[in-house]
C-alpha positions as CSV (number, residue, x, y, z in Angstrom):
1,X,89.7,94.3,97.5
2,X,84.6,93.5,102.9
3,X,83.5,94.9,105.9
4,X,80.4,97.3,106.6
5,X,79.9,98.3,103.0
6,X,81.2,95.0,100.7
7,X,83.3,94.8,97.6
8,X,82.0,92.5,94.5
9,X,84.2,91.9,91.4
10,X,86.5,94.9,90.7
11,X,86.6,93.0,94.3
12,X,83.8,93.2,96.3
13,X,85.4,95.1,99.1
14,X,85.5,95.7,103.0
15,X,85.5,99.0,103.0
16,X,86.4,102.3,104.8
17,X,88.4,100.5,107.6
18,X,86.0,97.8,108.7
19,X,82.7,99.9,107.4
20,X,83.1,100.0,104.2
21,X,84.2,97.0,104.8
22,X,84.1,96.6,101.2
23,X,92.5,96.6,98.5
24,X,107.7,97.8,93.1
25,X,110.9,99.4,94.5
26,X,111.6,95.3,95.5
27,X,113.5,95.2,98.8
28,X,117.4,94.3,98.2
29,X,117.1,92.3,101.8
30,X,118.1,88.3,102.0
31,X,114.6,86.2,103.6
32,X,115.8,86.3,107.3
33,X,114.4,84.0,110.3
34,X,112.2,86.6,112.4
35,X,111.7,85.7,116.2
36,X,108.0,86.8,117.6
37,X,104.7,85.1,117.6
38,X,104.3,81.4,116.7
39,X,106.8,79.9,114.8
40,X,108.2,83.5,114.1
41,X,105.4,84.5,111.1
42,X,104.5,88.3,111.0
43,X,100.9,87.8,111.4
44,X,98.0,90.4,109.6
45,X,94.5,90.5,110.4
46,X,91.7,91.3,108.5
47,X,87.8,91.0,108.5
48,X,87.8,90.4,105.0
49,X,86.7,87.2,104.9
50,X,86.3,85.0,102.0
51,X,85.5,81.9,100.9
52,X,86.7,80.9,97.4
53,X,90.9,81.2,96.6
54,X,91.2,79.6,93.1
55,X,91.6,83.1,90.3
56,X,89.2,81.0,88.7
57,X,86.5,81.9,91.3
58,X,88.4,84.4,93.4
59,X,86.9,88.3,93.1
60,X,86.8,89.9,97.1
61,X,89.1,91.3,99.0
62,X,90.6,88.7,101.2
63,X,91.4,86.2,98.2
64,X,93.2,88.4,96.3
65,X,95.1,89.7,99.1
66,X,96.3,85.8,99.0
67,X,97.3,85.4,95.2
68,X,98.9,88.8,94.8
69,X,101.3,87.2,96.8
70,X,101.7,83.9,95.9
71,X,100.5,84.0,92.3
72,X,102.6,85.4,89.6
73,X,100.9,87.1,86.2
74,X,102.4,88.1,83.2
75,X,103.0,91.7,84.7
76,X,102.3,93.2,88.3
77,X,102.0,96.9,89.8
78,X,105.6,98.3,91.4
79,X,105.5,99.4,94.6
80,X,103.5,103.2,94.4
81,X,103.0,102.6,90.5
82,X,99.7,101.9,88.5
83,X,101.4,101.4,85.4
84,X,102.2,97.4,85.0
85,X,105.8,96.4,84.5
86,X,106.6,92.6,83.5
87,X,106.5,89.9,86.0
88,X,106.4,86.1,84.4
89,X,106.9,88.2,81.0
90,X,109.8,89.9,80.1
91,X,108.5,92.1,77.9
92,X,104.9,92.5,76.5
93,X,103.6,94.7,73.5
94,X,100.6,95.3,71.7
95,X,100.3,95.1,67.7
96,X,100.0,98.2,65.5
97,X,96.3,96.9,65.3
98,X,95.8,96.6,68.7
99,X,94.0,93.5,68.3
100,X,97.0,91.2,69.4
101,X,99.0,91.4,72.4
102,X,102.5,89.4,72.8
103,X,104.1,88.4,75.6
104,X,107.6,86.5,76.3
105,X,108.0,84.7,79.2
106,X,111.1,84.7,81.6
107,X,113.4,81.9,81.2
108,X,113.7,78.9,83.9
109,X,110.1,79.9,85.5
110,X,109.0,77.7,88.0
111,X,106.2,76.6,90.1
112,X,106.6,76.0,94.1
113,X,105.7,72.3,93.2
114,X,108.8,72.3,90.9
115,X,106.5,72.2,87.6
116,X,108.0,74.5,85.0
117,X,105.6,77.8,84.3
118,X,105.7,77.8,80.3
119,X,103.2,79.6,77.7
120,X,100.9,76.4,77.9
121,X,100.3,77.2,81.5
122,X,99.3,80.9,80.5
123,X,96.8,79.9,78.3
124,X,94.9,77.3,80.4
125,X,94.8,79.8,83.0
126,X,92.8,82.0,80.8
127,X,90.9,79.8,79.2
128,X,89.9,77.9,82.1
129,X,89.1,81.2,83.6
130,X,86.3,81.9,80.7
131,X,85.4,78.6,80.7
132,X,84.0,78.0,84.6
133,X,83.0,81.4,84.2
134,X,82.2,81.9,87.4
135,X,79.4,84.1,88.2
136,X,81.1,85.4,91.3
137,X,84.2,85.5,89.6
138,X,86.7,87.6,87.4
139,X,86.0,86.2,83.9
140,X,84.0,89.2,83.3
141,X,87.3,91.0,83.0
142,X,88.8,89.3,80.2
143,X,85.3,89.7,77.6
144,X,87.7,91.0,74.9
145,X,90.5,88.1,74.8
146,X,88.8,86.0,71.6
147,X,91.3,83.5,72.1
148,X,94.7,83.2,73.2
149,X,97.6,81.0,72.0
150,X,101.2,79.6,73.1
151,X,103.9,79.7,70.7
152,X,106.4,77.7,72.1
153,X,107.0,77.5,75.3
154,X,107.9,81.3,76.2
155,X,105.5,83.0,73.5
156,X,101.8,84.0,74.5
157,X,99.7,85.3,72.0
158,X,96.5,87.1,73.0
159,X,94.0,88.0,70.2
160,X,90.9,90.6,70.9
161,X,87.6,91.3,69.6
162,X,88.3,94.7,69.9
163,X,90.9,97.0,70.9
164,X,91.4,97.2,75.2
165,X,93.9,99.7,75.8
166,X,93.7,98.3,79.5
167,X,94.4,94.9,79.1
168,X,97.8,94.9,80.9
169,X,96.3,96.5,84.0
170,X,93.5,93.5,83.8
171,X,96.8,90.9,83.4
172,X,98.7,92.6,86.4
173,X,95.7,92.0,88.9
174,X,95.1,88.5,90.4
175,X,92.5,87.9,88.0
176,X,95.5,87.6,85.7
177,X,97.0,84.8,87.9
178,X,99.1,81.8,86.2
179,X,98.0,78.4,87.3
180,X,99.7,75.0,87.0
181,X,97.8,73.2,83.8
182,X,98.5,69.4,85.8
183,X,97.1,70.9,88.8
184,X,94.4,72.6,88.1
185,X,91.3,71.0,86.7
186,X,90.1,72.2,83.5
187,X,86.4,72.6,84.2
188,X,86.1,73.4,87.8
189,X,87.7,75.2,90.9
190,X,90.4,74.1,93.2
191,X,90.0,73.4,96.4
192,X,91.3,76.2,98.6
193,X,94.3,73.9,100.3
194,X,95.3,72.4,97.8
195,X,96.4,75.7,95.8
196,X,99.6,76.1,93.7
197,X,101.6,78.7,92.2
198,X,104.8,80.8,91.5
199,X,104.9,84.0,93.8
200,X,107.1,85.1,96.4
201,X,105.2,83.4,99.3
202,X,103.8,79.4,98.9
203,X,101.0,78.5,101.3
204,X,102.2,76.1,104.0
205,X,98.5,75.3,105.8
206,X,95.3,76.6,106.3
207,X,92.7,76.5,108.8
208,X,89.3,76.7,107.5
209,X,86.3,77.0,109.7
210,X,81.9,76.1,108.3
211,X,80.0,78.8,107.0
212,X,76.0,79.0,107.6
213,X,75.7,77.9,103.8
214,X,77.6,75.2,104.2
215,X,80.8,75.5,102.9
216,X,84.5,76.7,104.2
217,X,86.0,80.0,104.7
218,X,89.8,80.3,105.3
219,X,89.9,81.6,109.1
220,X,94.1,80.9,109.4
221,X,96.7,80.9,106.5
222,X,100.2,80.1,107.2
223,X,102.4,81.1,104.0
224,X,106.4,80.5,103.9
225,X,108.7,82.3,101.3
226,X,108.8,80.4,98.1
227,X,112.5,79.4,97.2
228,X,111.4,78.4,93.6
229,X,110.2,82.3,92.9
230,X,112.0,83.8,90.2
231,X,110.7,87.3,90.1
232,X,111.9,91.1,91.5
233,X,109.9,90.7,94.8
234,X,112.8,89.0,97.2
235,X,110.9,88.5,100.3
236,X,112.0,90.0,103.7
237,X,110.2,88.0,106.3
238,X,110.2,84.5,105.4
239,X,106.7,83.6,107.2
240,X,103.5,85.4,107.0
241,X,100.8,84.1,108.7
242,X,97.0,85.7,107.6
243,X,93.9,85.4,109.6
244,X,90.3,86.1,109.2
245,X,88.3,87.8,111.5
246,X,84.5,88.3,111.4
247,X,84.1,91.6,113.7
248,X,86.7,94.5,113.8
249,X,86.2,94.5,117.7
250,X,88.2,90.7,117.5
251,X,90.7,92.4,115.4
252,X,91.4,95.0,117.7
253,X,91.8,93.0,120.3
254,X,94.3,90.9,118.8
255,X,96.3,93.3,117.6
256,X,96.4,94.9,121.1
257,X,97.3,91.6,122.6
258,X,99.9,90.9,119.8
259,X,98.1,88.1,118.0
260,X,98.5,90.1,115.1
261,X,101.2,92.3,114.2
262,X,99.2,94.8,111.9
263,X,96.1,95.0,110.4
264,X,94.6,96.0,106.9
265,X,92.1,98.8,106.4
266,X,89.8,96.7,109.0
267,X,89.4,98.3,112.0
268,X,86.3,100.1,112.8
269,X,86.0,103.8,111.9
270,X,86.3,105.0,114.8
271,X,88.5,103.1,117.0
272,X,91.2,103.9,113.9
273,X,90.4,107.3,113.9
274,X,91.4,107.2,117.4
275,X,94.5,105.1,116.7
276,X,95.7,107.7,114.9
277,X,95.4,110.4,116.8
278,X,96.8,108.5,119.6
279,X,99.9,108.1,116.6
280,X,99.4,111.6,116.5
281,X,99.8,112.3,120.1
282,X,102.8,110.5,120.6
283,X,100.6,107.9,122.5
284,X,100.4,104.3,122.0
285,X,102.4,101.7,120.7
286,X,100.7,101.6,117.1
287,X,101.8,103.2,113.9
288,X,99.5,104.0,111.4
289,X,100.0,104.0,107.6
290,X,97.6,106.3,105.6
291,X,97.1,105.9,102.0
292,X,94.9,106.7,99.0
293,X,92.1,104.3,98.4
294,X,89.5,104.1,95.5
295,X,87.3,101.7,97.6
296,X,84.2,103.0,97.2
297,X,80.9,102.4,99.0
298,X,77.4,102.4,97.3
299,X,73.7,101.6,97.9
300,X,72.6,99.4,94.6
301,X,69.0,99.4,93.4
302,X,67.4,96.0,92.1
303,X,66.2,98.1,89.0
304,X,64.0,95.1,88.5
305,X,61.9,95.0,91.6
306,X,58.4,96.9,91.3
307,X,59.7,99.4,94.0
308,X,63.3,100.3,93.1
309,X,62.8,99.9,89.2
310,X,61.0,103.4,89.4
311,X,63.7,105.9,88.8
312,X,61.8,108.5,90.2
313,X,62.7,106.1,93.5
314,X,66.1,106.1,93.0
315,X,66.3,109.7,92.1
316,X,64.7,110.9,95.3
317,X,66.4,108.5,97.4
318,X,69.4,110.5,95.7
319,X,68.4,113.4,96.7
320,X,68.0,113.0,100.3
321,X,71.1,111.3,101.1
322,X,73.4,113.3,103.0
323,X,77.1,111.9,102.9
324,X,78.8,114.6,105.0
325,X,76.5,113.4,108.2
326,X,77.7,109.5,106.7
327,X,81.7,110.8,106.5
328,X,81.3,112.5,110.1
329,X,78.6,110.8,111.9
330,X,79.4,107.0,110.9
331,X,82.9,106.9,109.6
332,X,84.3,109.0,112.0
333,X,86.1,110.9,108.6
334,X,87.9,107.7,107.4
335,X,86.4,108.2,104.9
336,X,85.1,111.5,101.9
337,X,81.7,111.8,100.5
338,X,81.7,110.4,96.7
339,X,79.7,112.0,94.3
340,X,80.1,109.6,91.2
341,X,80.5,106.1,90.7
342,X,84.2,106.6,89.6
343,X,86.3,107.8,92.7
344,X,88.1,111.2,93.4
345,X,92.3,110.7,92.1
346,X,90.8,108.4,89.2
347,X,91.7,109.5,85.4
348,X,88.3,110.6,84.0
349,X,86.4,111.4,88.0
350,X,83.9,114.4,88.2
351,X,81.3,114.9,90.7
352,X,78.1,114.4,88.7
353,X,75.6,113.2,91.7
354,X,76.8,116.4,93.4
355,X,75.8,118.3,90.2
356,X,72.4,117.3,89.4
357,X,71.2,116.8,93.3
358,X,73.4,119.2,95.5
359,X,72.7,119.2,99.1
360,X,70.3,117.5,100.3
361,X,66.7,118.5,100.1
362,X,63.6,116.8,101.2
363,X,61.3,119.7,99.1
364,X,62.9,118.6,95.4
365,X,62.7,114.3,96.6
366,X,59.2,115.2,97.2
367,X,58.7,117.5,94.0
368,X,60.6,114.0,91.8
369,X,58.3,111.7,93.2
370,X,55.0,113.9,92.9
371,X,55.3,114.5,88.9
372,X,56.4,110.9,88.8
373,X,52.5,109.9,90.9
374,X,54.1,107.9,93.3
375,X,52.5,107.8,96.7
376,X,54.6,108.3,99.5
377,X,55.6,106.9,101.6
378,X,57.2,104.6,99.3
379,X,58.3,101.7,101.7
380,X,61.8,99.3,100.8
381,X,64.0,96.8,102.5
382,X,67.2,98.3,102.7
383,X,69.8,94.8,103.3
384,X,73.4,94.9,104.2
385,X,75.8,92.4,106.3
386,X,78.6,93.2,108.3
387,X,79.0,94.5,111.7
388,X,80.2,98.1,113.3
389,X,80.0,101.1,111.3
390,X,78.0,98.4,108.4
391,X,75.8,98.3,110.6
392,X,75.0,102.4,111.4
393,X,75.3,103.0,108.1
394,X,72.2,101.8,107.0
395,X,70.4,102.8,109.9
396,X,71.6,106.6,109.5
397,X,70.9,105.9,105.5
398,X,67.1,105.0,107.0
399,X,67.0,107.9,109.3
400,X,68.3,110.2,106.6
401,X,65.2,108.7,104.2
402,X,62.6,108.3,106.8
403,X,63.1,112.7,108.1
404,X,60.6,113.9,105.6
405,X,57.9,111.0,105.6
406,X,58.5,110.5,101.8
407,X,60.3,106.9,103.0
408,X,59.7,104.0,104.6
409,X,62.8,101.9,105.2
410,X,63.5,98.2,107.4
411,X,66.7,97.6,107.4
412,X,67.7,93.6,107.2
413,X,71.3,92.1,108.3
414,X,72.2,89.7,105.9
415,X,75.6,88.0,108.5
416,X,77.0,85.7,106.4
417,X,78.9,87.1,103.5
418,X,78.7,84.5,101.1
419,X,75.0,84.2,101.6
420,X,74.7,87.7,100.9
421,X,76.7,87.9,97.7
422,X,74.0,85.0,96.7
423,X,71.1,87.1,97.6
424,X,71.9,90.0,95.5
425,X,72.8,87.6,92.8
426,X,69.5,85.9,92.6
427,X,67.1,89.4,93.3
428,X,66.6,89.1,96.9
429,X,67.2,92.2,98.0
430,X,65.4,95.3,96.9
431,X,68.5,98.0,98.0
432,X,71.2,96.8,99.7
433,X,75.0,98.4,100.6
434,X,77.7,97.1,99.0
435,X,81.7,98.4,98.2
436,X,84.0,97.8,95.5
437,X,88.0,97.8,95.3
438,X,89.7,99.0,92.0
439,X,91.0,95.7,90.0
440,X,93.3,98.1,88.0
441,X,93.8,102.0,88.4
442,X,91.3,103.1,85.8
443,X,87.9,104.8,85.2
444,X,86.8,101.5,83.6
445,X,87.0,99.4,86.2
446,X,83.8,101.5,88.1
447,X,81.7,101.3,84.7
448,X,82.2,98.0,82.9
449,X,81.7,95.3,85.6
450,X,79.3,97.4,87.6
451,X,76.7,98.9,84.8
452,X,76.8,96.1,82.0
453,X,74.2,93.7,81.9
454,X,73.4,94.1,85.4
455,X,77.1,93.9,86.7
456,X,78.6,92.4,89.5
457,X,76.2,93.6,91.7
458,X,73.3,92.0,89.2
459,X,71.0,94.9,89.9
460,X,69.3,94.4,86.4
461,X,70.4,98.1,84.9
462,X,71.5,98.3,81.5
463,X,71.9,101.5,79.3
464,X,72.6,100.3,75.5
465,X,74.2,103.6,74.8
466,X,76.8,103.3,77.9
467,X,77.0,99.6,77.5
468,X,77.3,99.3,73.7
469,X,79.0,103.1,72.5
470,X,80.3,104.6,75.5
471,X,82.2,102.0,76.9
472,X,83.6,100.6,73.9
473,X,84.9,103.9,72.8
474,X,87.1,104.1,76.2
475,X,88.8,100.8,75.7
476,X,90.0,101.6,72.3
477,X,92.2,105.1,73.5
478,X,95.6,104.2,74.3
479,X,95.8,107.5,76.5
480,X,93.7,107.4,78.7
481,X,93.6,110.8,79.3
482,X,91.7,111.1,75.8
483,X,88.7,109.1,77.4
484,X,88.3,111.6,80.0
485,X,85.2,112.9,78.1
486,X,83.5,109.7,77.3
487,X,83.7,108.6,80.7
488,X,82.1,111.9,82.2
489,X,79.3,111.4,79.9
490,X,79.1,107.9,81.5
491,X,78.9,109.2,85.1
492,X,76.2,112.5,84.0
493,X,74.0,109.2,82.7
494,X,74.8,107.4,85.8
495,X,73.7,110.4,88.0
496,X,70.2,110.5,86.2
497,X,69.4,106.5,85.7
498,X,70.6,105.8,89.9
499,X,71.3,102.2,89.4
500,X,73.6,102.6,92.5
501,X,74.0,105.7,94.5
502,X,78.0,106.5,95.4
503,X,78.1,107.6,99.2
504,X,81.7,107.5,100.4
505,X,85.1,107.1,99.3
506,X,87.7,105.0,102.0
507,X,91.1,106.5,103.0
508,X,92.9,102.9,104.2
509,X,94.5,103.1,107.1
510,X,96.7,100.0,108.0
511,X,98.0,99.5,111.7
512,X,101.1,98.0,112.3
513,X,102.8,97.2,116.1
514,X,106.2,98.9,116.3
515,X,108.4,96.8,115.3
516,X,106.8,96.0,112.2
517,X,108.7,97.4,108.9
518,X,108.3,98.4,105.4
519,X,104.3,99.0,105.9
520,X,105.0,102.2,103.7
521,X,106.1,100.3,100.7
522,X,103.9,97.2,101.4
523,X,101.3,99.4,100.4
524,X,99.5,102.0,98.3
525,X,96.4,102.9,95.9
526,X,96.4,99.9,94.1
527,X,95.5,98.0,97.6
528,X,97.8,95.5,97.4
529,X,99.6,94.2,100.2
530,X,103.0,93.3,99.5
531,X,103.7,91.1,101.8
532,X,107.3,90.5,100.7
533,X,108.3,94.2,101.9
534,X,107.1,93.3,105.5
535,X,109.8,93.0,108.0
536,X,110.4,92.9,111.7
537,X,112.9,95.5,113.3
């Protein structure tokens, strides 16, 4: 949903365990007492850190893992599915148009605070969303909702500026979260402990610790099943207990001591590679749940710095990088090269980096550069944060770039997270690594927020034909498979204009003591965490 290689909007993610360090079959079981631990909480551990949990303002990894579980939308992801089935609704449907979309609400919805959840409470949640319009935020998602309008107090009207065929994928995230109207303020974000809403979990406490820019960051949340949830999820642990870690060497510790009872995809490369293969071996007392992942990680280019904005740059830069030596050499194979901006499993995916580059070689970077008369070597900051593999990526990225004499590349750590979102989002940086977590399972969700205007990363790149043709073409086919086309033209663009350079894709790995149960459902492509399927054995 950030690690070594961070996740922006479309969630800025942790990822590759704790490198790219970008994120439902219900269970049947009654909420049970568990024994264990503190006050009897399964406890997860994560180095996603984050700093802002209001849907308003929440876009990473380790909010959302927060209000997929205590937030309710109009629809959600079942477990192992990517096709949304209701959740506050009871039904939803789009008009013949496809320029309205209608939703009815359950009956006898409520809040954990006891407010009722009606249509009135759908609609501030959306418009207050587009109205803070946060620029770290998920507003960005919702660009085709014109207006939207409560008819009565189960009826929710949504009307578009144009057809967007993925709407309901947008509503199942937690960007589609429902928030209490006489809670919530209107014009500005929550704080994080005083949060409020209708899930299967309610947050109980939270420990929140400074952060060098001087604001808070959630280091402890203690959640407690919500008894007020009216949904399919029926929880099976009735405390869950989340904390933040800042280094994946803390994390394994803990979760070798018992502190934590499993992990998300947060451990370093390596030491998870080797907690498998201790799985593996029979060795241990860890088990290890492996499942698809579109997290992706990338280098992105400030297209509008003197340096980078050359796409002669970017295009050798391309054509060095060698993402078999990253996959084996720095991620430990947690993770598979990526040769376009849209990952491998996704609708629409081909390999168009790998296509126009191929393997690396330092004789056509230097043949790019030379008709484009740039002197070499051409020297850049390359800027990342994180620690672990976040940390060798870059400097094998450098060493990769630096071989041939046609770069010259210092590498800057950037530790606080927040800071560094901040940096990139006022043109600090002139390259710097970065991840991104799938909002919803579609090809869409790795062009529109990340190439548009400068995107969630704010890199400055903007192609009018992607942006303006392209793009809206996709939204407007209902099956996606028809947009298949459209969106390989997209990525063959993408491969020549190197606003960002795709380098690996994460397989999430999720370590769980022993007696920890119903990991496998908890989890799946989407990168949600359920916690509700989580037991104790």
């Amino acid at each position: 949903m950030s690690s070594a290689i961070r996740r922006a909007p479309g969630r800025l993610a942790a990822l590759g365990c704790a490198a790219l360090v970008v994120t439902s079959l219900a269970g049947c079981g009654s909420v049970r007492s568990l024994s264990g631990g503190s006050s009897g909480a399964i406890t997860l551990g994560t180095v996603n850190t984050t700093s802002v949990l209001d849907p308003a303002g929440a876009y990473d990894n380790g909010s959302w893992l927060i209000l997929e579980n205590t937030f309710q939308g109009l629809l959600r992801f079942p477990v192992g599915g990517t096709t949304p089935v209701p959740d506050a609704a009871q039904d939803c449907s789009f008009s013949a148009d496809a320029l309205t979309y209608h939703c009815t609400l359950r009956p006898h919805l409520t809040f954990s605070n006891g407010h009722p959840l009606t249509a009135q409470d759908v609609v501030f949640s959306v418009e207050r969303m587009k109205k803070i319009n946060d620029p770290s935020g998920p507003a960005v998602l919702f660009s085709t909702i014109k207006s939207v309008e409560a008819q009565g107090d189960s009826d929710v009207v949504f009307h578009l500026t144009e057809p967007d065929a993925v709407l309901p994928d947008k509503l199942a995230g937690a960007a589609g979260s429902i928030v209490d109207h006489s809670v919530f303020p209107a014009d500005k974000e929550l704080p994080n402990n005083q949060l409020v809403g209708s899930g299967p979990y309610k947050i109980d406490s939270m420990d929140e610790t400074s952060t060098p820019g001087g604001g808070k960051s959630p280091s402890k949340i203690s959640l407690s099943a919500n008894g007020k949830y009216q949904g399919d999820e029926k929880p099976k642990s009735s405390k869950i207990t989340v904390r933040y870690f800042t280094d994946p060497v803390q994390l394994k510790s803990a979760l070798d001591s018992g502190t934590v009872d499993l992990v998300d995809n947060s451990l370093d490369p390596k030491v998870a590679a080797q907690v498998q293969a201790d799985q593996l071996a029979g060795k241990g007392n860890l088990n290890v749940t492996q499942v698809d992942s579109s997290d992706s990680g990338f280098v992105v280019f400030n297209t509008k710095d003197q340096t980078m904005g050359q796409q002669a740059v970017r295009q050798a830069i391309a054509q060095l990088v060698d993402r078999d030596a990253l996959t084996n050499n720095v991620f430990a194979n947690t993770v598979e090269p990526l040769y376009s901006v849209v990952p491998q499993g996704m609708a629409g995916h081909n390999t168009a980096f790998f296509d126009k580059y191929g393997k690396p070689d330092p004789a056509k970077a230097k043949a790019i550069l030379a008709a484009a008369k740039i002197p070499t070597p051409v020297s850049f900051t390359l800027s990342w944060s994180g620690t672990g593999a976040a940390g060798d990526e870059p400097a094998a990225l450098k060493q990769e770039l630096e071989a041939g004499g046609l770069f010259q590349v210092k590498t800057q750590q950037v530790s606080d997270w927040t800071a560094y979102q901040k940096g990139w989002q006022q043109g600090s940086y002139q390259a710097y690594t970065t991840a991104w977590s799938a909002d919803y399972p579609d090809a869409e969700d790795f062009v529109a927020p990340l190439v548009v205007n400068g995107g969630a990363f704010y890199n400055g790149f903007d192609d009018p034909v992607i942006s303006r043709q392209l793009l809206p073409q996709t939204q407007g086919q209902a099956d996606r498979a028809q947009a298949a086309g459209t969106f390989a033209a997209i990525q063959n663009q993408l491969a020549v204009d190197v606003p960002m350079l795709p380098l690996v894709q994460s397989k999430a790995l999720y370590a769980a003591r022993q007696d920890i149960t119903g990991v496998e459902a908890a989890v799946d492509s989407t990168s949600i965490i359920r916690f509700a399927e989580l037991g104790r054995g």
